[in-house]
N, C-alpha and C positions, 0 to 999 in steps of 0.2 A: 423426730430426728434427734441424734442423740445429741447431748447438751456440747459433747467438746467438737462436735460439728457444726452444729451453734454458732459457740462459739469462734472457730477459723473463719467461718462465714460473713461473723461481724469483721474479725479483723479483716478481712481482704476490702471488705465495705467500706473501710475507714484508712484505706490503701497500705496497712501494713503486710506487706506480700509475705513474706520472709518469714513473719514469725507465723503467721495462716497455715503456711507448707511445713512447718517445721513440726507445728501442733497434731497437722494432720497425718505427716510422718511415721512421729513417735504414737500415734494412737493406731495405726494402721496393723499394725501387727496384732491387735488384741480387737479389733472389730469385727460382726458377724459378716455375714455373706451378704445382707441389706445395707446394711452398713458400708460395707465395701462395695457396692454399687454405687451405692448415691457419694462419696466422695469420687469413684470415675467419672461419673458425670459433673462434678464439680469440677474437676481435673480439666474436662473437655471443654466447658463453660469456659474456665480460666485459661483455655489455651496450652494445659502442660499433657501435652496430647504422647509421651512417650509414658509418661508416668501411668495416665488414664487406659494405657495399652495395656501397659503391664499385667494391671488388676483384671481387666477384662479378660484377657488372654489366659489370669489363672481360671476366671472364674467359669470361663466355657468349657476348661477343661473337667474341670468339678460337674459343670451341670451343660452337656453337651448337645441336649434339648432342647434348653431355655433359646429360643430362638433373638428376644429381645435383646441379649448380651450379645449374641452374633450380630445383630443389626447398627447397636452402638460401637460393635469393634472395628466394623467394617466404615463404617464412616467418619473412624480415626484414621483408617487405612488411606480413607480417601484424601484426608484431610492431608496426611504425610505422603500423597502421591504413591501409594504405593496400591496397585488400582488390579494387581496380581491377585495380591491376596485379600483383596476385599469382593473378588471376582467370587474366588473362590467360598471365600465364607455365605453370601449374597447365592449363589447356587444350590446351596446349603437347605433355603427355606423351601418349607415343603408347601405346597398347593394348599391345604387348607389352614393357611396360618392368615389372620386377618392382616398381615403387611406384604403378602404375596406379591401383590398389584403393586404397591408402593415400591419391592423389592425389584420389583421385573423394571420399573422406572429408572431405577439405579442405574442396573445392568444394561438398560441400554444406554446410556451416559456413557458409561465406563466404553463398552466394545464402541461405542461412536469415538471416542478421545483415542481410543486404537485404531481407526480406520475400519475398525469391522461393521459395515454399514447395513450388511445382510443379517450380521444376526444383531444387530442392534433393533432393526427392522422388525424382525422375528420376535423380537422381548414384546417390542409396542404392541405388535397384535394379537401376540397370547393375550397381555392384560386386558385389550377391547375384545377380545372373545369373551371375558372374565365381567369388564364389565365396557358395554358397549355403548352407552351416553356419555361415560364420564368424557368433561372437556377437555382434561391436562393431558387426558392421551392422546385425544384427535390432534391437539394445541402441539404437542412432542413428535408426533407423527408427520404434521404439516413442519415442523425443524426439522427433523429430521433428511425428509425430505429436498427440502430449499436445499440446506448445507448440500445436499449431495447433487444439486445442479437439477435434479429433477422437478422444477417448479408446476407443472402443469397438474401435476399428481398432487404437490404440498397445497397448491390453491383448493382439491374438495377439499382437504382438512379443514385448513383455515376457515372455509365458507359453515362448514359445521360446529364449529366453537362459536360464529360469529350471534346466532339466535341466542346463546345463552348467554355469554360474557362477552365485554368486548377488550377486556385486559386479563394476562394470567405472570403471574409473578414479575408484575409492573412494566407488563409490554402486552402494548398497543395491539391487538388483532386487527384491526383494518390495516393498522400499520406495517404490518406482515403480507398482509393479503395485496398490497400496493407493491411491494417490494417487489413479490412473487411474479403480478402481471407486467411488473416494469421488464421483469429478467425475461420475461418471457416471449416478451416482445408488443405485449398489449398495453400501448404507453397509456393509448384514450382511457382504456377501463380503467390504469390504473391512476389516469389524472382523476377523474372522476372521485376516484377514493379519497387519494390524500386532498381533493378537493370537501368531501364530505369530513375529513377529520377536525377540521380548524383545528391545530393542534398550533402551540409556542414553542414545541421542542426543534431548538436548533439542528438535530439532528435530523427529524421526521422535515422539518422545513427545507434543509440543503436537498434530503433524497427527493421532498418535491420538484424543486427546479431543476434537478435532471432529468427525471420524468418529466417534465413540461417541455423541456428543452428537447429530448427526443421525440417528443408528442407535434414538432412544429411550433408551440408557442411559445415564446423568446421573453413575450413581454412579460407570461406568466412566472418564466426562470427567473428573470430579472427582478420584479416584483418579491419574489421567497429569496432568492440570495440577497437582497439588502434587508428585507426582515431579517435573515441569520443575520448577519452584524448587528443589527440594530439591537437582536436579544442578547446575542453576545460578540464583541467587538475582537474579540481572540480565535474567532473558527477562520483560523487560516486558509484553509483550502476556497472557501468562500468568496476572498476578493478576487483570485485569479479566473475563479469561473467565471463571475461576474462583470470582470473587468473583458471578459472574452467575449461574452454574451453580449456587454457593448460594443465592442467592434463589429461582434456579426450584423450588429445594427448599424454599425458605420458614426457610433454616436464617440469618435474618437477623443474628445476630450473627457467625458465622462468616462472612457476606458481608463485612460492614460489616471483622472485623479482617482480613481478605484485601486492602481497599480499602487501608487504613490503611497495610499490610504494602506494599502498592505504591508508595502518595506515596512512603516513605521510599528505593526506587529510579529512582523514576523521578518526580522533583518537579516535572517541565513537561508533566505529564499531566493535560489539564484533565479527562478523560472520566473518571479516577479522585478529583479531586477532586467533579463534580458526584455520581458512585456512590456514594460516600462521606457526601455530603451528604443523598443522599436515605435513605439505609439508617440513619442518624443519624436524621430524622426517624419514620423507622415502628417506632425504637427509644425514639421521647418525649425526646430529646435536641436540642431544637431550637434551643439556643445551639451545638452541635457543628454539626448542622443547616446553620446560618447562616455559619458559620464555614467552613465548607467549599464551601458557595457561593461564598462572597466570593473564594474562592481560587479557583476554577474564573473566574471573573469577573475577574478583576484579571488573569491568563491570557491572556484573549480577555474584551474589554467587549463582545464583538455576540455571546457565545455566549448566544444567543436561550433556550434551551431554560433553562438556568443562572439566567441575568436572570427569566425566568415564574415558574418555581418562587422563586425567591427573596421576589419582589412576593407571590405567596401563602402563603409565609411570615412575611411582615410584615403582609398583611391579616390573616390570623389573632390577630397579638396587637395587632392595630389600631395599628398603627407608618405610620399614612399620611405625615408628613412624613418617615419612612426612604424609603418609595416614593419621595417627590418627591426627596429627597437622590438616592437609588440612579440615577434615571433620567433625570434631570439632567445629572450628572458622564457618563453614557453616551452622550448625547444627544452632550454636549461633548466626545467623542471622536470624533464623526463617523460614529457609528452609527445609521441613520436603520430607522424602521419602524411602521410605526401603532398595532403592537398596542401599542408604547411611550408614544407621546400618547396614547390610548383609557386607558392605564393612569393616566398623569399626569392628566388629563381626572379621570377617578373618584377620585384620592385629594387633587387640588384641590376638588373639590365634598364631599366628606368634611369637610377642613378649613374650609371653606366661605370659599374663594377662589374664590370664583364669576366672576372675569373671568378668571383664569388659566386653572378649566376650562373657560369657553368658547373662547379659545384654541386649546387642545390636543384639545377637540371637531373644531372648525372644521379644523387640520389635520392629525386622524384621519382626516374626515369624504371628504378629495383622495383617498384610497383604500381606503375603505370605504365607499364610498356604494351600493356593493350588498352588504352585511351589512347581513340582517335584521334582526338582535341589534343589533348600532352605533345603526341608522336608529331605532330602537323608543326606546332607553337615550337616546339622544343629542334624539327627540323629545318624552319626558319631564324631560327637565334643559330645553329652549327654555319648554317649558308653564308648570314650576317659576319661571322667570326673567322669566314674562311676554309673550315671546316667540311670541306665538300664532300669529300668520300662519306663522312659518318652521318650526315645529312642525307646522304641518296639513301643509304641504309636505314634512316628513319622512315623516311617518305615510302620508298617501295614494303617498310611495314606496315605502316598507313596505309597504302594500297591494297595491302594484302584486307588490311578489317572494312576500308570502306573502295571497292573497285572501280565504282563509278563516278569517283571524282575526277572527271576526266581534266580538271582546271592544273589538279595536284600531277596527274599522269603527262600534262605538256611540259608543266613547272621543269619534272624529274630529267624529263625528255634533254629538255633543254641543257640542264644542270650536266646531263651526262657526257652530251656534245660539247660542252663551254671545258669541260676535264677531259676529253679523250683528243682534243683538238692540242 
């Protein structure tokens, strides 16, 4: 190597960047065609991947057979996303150049990151025609395959890498092969596996307990999702399974402290504040209850689900002006939705603000006027009010969605004779 190559070499060593590139700059003009290679590949090393382009870029033009310069330019290409023209160059290589196989590797990478799954497909199996042991193509083949929903096919692969290697560019092949039968519906087989891996990776540990958990065994989910905490206390996703998987056990206070055990990592999870909230209640806790709605809701004010539960939380200790407070302030955030007036609507008639529930009747009423339930409620509160005429026209709509209430059709009956007398 030449000496003022060397030389940049230390500098960059010795973290002087600046004067490295500057040296290798001013000598760049007067350097041979070797020379000018091995500073591109310095280039690409150091990451100045437009610089290391450039060089390349002349020097394929000069020698347009040197196939190694097309291979290094092209996974500048890749490296700068630019996945076109490294397509192109990568096409380039002829069948008897010893990076063919590696080259057809690429190429399928690249048309996979395009959606092109057929001929990504087609790269893999030219190379196992080329050469038919190698693992990293069955190992490619079986990715290939999963990513595309096909697992039944990716599982030969996988089982065909398995005899030789059971990891290829530090992933797990059983751990693949698990995945495959999980997606595919063969939970046993693929408990089996991730049973066979003892593996500590939080990751291989969570996909176990879902596999167990589809598999019927609850105790085994429960068991792998508190190992993932245990290995690591930040896999979010993890407590709310977990905390789930105890309920389905009915083991409600260990739900409820798994819930708890979560807010405290991950405090912008509304799904674990509203789990939280509910598992508070079926513990008779229903200022905890409350409270952790309110947080799930303060979160997201349109988390519908959150907002329901909460209102019948407050109907129960007959808290109607908390209803209208709660859904009010919601409303006023821009979160629009019927069941909210139909709600407002009932805890204004409650209080017996009888214009305001009529109101929020009326603009419940813009889209639910085919709910039965609404039409029925909504034509009892017009009755109540005096409201006859508009009330018979709810009812005989009513009538029209449900005909054999015959309780509602005497109700009308009646109502009709009490107005026409």
């Amino acid at each position: 190597m030449d000496t003022t190559i060397m030389e940049a070499v230390n500098l960059m060593e010795s973290k002087q960047m600046e004067k490295a590139i500057s040296l290798l700059e001013d000598f760049l003009p007067k350097a041979d065609d070797e020379e000018k290679f091995t500073i591109a590949e310095l280039y690409v090393q150091w990451g100045f991947l437009n610089e290391a382009a450039d060089i390349l870029d002349e020097l394929m033009h000069r020698f347009p057979n040197e196939n190694e310069i097309k291979i290094m330019l092209a996974d500048v290409y890749i490296e700068q996303d630019n996945d076109e023209e490294a397509i192109n160059l990568l096409n380039e290589i002829e069948e008897d150049d010893p990076a063919y196989v590696q080259t057809l590797l690429q190429l399928a990478d690249l048309y996979q990151a395009q959606g092109l799954f057929e001929v990504a497909e087609q790269k893999l199996l030219t190379a196992k025609h080329h050469e038919p042991t190698e693992p990293i193509i069955d190992f490619a083949l079986g990715e290939l395959l999963f990513s595309n929903g096909d697992y039944r096919q990716a599982i030969t692969y996988y089982e065909k890498v398995l005899p030789i290697t059971k990891e290829i560019d530090h992933v797990s092949v059983n751990d693949r092969l698990a995945e495959a039968y999980a997606a595919s519906g063969e939970y046993e087989m693929a408990l089996d596996i991730y049973q066979d891996i003892d593996s500590e990776d939080p990751d291989t540990l969570f996909k176990y307990g879902f596999t167990a958990l589809h598999a019927g065994r609850r105790d085994i989910a429960i068991k792998a999702w508190k190992h993932v905490i245990e290995q690591d206390m930040y896999y979010h996703t993890a407590y709310y399974q977990l905390a789930k998987a105890y309920e389905s056990e009915e083991m409600i206070q260990e739900a409820y402290d798994t819930a708890l055990q979560g807010i405290q990592v991950d405090e912008f999870n509304k799904e674990l504040y509203f789990f939280a909230g509910s598992m508070a209640h079926q513990l008779n806790n229903d200022e905890e209850s409350e409270k952790w709605m309110r947080e799930a809701i303060t979160l997201d004010s349109d988390y519908k689900e959150a907002v329901l539960f909460l209102i019948e939380l407050l109907k129960q200790q007959d808290k109607e002006e908390g209803i209208i407070e709660l859904l009010t302030e919601i409303i006023q955030t821009g979160a629009k939705d019927s069941l909210y007036e139909w709600e407002l609507a009932r805890a204004y008639n409650e209080t017996e603000s009888y214009d305001n529930a009529l109101k929020h009747y009326r603009e419940a009423y813009n889209s639910l006027n085919q709910d039965s339930d609404f039409l029925k409620e909504f034509g009892y509160f017009l009755t109540e009010e005096g409201r006859i005429d508009d009330a018979i026209q709810l009812f005989d709509a009513y009538l029209r969605i449900q005909p054999l209430d015959a309780d509602i059709e005497e109700y009308v009956s009646r109502l009709k004779s009490t107005r026409d007398a």
